[in-house]
Structures are given as structure tokens and as C-alpha cells.
C-alpha positions as a LaTeX table, in Angstrom:
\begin{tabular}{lrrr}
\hline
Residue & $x$ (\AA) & $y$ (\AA) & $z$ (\AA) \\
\hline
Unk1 & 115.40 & 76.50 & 110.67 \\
Unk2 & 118.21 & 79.17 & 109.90 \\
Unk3 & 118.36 & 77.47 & 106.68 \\
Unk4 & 114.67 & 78.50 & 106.03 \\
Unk5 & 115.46 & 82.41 & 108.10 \\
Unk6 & 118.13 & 82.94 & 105.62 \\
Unk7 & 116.23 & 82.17 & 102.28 \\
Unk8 & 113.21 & 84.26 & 102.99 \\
Unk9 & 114.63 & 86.54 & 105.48 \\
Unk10 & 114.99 & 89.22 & 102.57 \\
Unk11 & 111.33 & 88.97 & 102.33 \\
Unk12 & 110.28 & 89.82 & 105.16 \\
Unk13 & 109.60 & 93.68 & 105.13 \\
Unk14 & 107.53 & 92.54 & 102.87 \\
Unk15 & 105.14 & 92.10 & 105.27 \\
Unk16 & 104.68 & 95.76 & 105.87 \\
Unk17 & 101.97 & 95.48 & 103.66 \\
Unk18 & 99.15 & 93.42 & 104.53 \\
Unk19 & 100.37 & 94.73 & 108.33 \\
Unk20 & 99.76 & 98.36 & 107.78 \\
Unk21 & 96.71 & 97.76 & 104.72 \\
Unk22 & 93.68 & 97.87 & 107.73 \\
Unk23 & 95.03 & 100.23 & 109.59 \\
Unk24 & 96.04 & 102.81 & 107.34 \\
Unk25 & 92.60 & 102.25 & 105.27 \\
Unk26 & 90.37 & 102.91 & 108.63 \\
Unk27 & 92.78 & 105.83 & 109.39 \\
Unk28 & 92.23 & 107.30 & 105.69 \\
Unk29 & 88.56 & 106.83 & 105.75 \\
Unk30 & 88.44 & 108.29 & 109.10 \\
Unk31 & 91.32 & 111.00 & 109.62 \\
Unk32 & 92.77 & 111.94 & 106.29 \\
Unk33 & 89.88 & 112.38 & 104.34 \\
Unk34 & 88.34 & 114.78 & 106.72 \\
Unk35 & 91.37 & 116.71 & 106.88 \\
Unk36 & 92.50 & 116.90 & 103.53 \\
Unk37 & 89.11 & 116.16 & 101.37 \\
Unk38 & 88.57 & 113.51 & 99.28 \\
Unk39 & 89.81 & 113.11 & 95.28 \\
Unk40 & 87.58 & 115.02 & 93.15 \\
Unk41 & 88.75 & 118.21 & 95.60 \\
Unk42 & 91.44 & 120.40 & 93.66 \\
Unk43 & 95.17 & 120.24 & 94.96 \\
Unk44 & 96.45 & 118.02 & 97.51 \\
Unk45 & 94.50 & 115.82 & 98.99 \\
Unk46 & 93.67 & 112.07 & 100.73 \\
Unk47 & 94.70 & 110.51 & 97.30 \\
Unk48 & 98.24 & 112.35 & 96.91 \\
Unk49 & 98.92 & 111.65 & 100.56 \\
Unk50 & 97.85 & 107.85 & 100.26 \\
Unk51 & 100.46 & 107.64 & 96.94 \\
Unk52 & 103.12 & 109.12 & 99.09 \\
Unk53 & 102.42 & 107.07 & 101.95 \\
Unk54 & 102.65 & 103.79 & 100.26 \\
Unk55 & 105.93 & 104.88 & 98.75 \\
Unk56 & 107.71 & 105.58 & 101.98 \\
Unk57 & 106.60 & 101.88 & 102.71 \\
Unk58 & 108.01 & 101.03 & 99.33 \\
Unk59 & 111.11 & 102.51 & 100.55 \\
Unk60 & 111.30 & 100.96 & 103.74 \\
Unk61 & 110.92 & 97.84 & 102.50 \\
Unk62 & 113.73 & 98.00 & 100.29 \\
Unk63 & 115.69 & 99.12 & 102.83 \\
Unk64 & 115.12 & 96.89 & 105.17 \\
Unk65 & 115.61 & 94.28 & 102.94 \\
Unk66 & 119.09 & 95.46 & 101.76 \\
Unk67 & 119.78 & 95.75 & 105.63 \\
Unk68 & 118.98 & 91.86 & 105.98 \\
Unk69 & 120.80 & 90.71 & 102.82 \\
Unk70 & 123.97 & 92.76 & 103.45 \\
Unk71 & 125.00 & 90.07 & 106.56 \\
Unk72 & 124.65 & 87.49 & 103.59 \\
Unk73 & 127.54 & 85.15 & 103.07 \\
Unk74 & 126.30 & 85.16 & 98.88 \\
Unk75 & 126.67 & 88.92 & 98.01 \\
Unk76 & 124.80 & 88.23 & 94.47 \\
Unk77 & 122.12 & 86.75 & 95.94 \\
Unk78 & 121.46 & 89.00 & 98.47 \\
Unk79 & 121.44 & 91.77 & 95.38 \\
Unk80 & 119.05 & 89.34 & 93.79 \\
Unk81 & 116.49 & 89.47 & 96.45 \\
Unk82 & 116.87 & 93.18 & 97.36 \\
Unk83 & 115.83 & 93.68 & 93.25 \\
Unk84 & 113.33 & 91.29 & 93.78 \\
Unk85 & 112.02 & 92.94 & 96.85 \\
Unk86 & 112.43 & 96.37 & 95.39 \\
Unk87 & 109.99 & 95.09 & 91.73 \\
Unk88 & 107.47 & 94.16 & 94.06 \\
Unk89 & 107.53 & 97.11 & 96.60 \\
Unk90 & 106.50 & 98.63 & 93.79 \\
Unk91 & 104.18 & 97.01 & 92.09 \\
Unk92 & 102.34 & 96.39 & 95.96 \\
Unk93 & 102.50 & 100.07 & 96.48 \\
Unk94 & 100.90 & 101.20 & 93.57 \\
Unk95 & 97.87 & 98.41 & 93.84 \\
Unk96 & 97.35 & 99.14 & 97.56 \\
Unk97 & 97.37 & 102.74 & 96.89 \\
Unk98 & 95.30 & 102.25 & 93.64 \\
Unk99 & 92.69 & 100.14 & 95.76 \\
Unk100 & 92.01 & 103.69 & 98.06 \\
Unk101 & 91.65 & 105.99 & 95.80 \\
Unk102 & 89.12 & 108.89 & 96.62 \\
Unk103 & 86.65 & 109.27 & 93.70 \\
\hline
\end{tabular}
């Protein structure tokens, strides 16, 4: 079992995103939108605060994962999977934020 804990423990923030995708879409439909207007309003709005949003999860996940693989007895692999984690941060931020844009 800590075999299994230490090859996908650098993973796990990971997991910020399907956690915080229902949530923060029923909050943006309801909240943000309301206060800030939707995309085709001039200036900043529920689509610029959505972007940011899912790149301070971005960033949290990294860190998080660099957090977990600094303990990590291989020092290369821990850099391995932080990379890894940080590609697909990413490339998950800018499809979740892609998938609520305001038109």
C-alpha cells in the first residue's frame, strides 16, 4: 500500500479538478455572472475571472505536488512527476476554463 501512496502520491492534487469543476460551475452560473456580466460585456468579466481562477488551481496543484515529491527518496523522479503534474495543470486548466466560457 505505501508502495502504491508513493507512486501516485504526486498526483494527487490533481484531483482538485473534477473536485472543484461542479461547484465552481453552479457558483459561476449563479454568483459571478450576475456580478460581473457575462462574455460578450466589455472589460472584465465572468470569463477573465474563470481563466484566473483555474490558474490559481493550476498553481496549487503544482505546488502541492512539489510539496509531496520533495519527501521523495528519488529526487529525479520526484522532478519528473512535478513536470508531469505541472503539463497537465495546464492543459486541465485551460479545457475546464475553455468548457465555461460566457458567449
Amino acid at each position: 500500500m505505501k508502495k502504491i501512496i508513493s507512486v501516485f502520491g504526486s498526483f494527487t492534487p490533481l484531483l482538485l479538478y473534477p473536485i472543484l469543476f461542479i461547484p465552481y460551475s453552479f457558483i459561476n452560473s449563479k454568483v459571478i455572472v450576475n456580478i460581473l456580466g457575462c462574455g460578450c460585456e466589455e472589460g472584465f468579466n465572468a470569463n477573465h475571472f474563470t481563466r484566473i481562477f483555474w490558474g490559481v488551481v493550476a498553481v496549487a496543484a503544482i505546488v502541492l505536488s512539489a510539496l509531496i515529491t520533495r519527501k521523495s527518496e528519488n529526487k529525479f523522479r520526484g522532478i519528473v512527476d512535478t513536470v508531469l503534474v505541472a503539463v497537465i495543470s495546464v492543459i486541465l486548466s485551460y479545457y475546464f476554463s475553455a468548457l465555461m466560457m460566457w458567449k
